[in-house]
N, C-alpha and C positions, 0 to 999 in steps of 0.2 A: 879855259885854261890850256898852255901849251903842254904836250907829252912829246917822246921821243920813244919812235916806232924804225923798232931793225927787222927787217923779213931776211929768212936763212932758206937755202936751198928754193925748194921749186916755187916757192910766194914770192923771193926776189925776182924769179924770173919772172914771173904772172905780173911786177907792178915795174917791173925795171928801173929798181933800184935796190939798195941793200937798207936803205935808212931815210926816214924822214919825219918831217917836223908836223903833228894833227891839233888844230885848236879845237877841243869838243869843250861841251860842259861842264859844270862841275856836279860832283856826287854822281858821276855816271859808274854805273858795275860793267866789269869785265862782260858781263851778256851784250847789253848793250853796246859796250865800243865793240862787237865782234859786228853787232848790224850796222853801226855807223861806218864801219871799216868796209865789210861787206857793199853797202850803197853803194860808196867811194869807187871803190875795185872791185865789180861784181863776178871778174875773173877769177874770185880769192875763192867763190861760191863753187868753182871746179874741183877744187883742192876736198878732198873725202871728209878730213877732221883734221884739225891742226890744233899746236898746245898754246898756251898763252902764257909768258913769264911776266913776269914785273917786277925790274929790279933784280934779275937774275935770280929767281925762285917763282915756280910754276904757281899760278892762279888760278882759285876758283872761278866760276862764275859770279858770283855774291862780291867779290870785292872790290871796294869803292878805290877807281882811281883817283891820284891825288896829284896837283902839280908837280911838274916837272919830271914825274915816271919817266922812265925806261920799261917799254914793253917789245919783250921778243915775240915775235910771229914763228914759232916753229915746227914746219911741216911732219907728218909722219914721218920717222926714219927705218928703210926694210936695210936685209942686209944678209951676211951668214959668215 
């Protein structure tokens, strides 16, 4: 099944790109696409923790992506 995968901040820089197109499985959990994604871009594996949207609202691990998601990649943000 196709998904749509946007990286923000320092994981765009890590894949150089800001957005792109993943065929993975189906009935895969956010766990898993983070190791399929991980494989992919093992640079992603530098990054400390990063959050996982889908569909613009944050993701457990436990949930079952579904065609045609939208999944944000986004990094820790520091700041003051």
């Amino acid at each position: 099944m196709i998904i749509k995968i946007l990286f923000f901040g320092i994981t765009a820089d890590l894949v150089h790109t800001t957005h792109l197109t993943l065929d993975i499985d189906k009935d895969v959990k956010v766990a898993s696409f983070k190791a399929v994604l991980e494989s992919k871009y093992p640079q992603l594996k530098n990054v400390n923790s990063y959050a996982i949207a889908v569909n613009e609202a944050y993701a457990s691990d436990d949930l079952i992506l579904k065609e045609n998601d939208t999944v944000a990649i986004i990094p820790p943000v520091s700041g003051g």
